[in-house]
Each structure stands twice: as structure tokens, then as C-alpha cells.
C-alpha positions as CSV (number, residue, x, y, z in Angstrom):
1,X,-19.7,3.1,-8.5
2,X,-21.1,3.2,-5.1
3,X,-18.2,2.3,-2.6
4,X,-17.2,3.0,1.4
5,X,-14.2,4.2,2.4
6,X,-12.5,1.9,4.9
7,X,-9.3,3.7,6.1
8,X,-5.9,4.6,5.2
9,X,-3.9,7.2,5.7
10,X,-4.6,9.1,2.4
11,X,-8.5,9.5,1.2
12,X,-10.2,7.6,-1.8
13,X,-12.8,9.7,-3.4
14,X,-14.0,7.5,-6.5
15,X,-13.7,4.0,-7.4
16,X,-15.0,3.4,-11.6
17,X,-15.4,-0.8,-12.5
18,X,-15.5,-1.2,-16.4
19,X,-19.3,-2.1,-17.3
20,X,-20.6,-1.1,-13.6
21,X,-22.7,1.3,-12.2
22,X,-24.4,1.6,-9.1
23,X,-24.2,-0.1,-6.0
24,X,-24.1,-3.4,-6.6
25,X,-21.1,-4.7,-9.5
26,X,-22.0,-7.4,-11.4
27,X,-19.2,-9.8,-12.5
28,X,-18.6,-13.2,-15.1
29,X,-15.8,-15.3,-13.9
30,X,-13.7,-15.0,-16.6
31,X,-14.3,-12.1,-17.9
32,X,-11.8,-9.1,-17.5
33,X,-13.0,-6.0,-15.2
34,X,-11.4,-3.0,-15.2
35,X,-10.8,-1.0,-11.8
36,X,-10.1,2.6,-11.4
37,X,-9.0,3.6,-8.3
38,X,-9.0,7.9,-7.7
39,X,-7.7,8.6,-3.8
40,X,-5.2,11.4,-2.3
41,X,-2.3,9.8,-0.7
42,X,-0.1,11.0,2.2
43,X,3.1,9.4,1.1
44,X,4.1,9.6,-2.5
45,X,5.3,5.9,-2.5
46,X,2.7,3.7,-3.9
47,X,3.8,0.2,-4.0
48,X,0.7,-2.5,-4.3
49,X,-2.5,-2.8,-4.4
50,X,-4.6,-5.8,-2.9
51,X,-8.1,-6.6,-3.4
52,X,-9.9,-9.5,-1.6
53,X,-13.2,-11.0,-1.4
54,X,-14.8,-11.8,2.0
55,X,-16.9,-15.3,2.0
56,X,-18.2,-17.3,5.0
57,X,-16.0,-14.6,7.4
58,X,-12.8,-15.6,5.0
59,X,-10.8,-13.1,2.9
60,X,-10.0,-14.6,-1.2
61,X,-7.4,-12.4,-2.6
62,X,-8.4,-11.8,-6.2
63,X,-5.6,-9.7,-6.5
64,X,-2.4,-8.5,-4.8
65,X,0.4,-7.0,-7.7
66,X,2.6,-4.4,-7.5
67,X,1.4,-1.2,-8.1
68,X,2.2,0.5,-11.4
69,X,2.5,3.9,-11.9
70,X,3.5,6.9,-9.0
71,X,1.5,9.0,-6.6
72,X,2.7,12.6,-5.4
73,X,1.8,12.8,-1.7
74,X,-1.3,15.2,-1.4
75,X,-2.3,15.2,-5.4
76,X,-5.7,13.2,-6.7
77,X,-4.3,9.8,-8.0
78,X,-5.6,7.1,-9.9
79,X,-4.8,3.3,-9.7
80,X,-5.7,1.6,-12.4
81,X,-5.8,-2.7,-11.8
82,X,-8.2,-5.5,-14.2
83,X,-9.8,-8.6,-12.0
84,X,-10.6,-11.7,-13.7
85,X,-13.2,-13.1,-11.1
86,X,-12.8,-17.2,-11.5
87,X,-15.9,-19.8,-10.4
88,X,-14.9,-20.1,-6.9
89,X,-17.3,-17.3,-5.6
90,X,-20.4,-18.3,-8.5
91,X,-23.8,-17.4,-7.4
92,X,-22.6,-15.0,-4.5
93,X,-22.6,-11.8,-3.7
94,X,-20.0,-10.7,-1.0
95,X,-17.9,-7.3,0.2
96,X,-14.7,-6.6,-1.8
97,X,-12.1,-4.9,-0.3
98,X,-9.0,-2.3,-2.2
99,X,-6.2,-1.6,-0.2
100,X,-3.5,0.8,-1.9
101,X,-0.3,0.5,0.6
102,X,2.7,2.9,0.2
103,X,6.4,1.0,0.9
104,X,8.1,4.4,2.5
105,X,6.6,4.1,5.2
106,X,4.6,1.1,5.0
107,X,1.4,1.6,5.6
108,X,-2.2,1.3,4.1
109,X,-2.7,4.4,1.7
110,X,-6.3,4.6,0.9
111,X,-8.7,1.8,1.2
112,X,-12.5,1.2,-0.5
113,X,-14.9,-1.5,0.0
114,X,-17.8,-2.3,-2.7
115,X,-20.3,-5.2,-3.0
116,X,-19.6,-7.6,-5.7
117,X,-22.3,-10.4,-7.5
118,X,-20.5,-13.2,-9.4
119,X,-23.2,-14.9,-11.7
């Protein structure tokens, strides 16, 4: 999947959406996606993950859960997260944004953006 990185402290490298390819995923609200994160932390504590929508300049949170699983600061990684897109965003296509944030010390970990269409 086609994504940008948008900062952190750590580095994302891949981002893999269940039934998408390319640059553009393609989402059903109501339908379960599943999200694969791959990034290289700096701190080993990952703690939650947050992914939002932007539309008309406002952020939706489709997501923001505690993170399951461990990271070893420095060692490839993979968060792994499902979004069930509802109707509120039908007909659009708008930026989505993955933050991974570590609690010790907080900060953002690694961060990816994508471009998401909701039929």
C-alpha cells in the first residue's frame, strides 16, 4: 500500500490494508479492514495506536485502542489493528492518518498517512 511517512521518532517502512493495493484504499462502511503496520521504533514501549480521518480540515478518529502486542526498540515491528469504516464519510475520499505512540517516554513512535475512498 502506497503510504507517506509523517514523523515519529522511530521509522515506518510498510503499511499492508486487507483487500488493498496501490495508492488509493478502497473501503465499505461496515465492512472489516485489516491494517498492518511494519515500523522500527526507538523506545520498546508501544502503547496505542490512533488512526483518524481528515474531512473539511477536521480529524474523525476511526480508531484509538491500546496497542497489543511489544516492540524491542531498534527491531522491525508490526502493528496489527482492523477498522470498520461507518457511513459518516460515504462518497469521500480523504487522508488517513496512523500514529503508533510509545507510553515510556511518551511520544509519537512511527506515523503513516494513506488516502482512503469510502463508497
Amino acid at each position: 500500500m502506497n503510504h507517506t511517512s509523517c514523523g515519529g521518532v522511530g521509522k515506518t517502512s510498510e503499511v499492508r490494508v486487507d483487500k488493498a493495493e496501490g495508492s488509493v484504499v478502497n473501503m465499505t462502511p461496515g465492512q472489516p479492514y485489516d491494517f498492518e503496520v511494519d515500523f522500527v521504533p526507538k523506545d520498546s514501549s508501544l502503547t496505542s495506536v490512533t488512526v483518524e480521518a481528515e474531512y473539511m480540515g477536521s480529524p474523525i478518529t476511526l480508531l484509538d485502542s491500546a496497542a497489543v502486542g511489544s516492540s524491542t526498540a531498534g527491531a522491525l515491528t508490526t502493528a496489527r489493528f482492523t477498522i470498520i469504516p461507518n457511513d459518516v464519510l460515504s462518497g469521500e475520499t480523504v487522508p488517513i492518518r496512523i500514529e503508533l505512540r510509545s507510553a515510556t517516554p511518551q511520544r509519537l513512535q512511527a506515523c503513516a498517512s494513506l488516502k482512503a475512498h469510502i463508497n
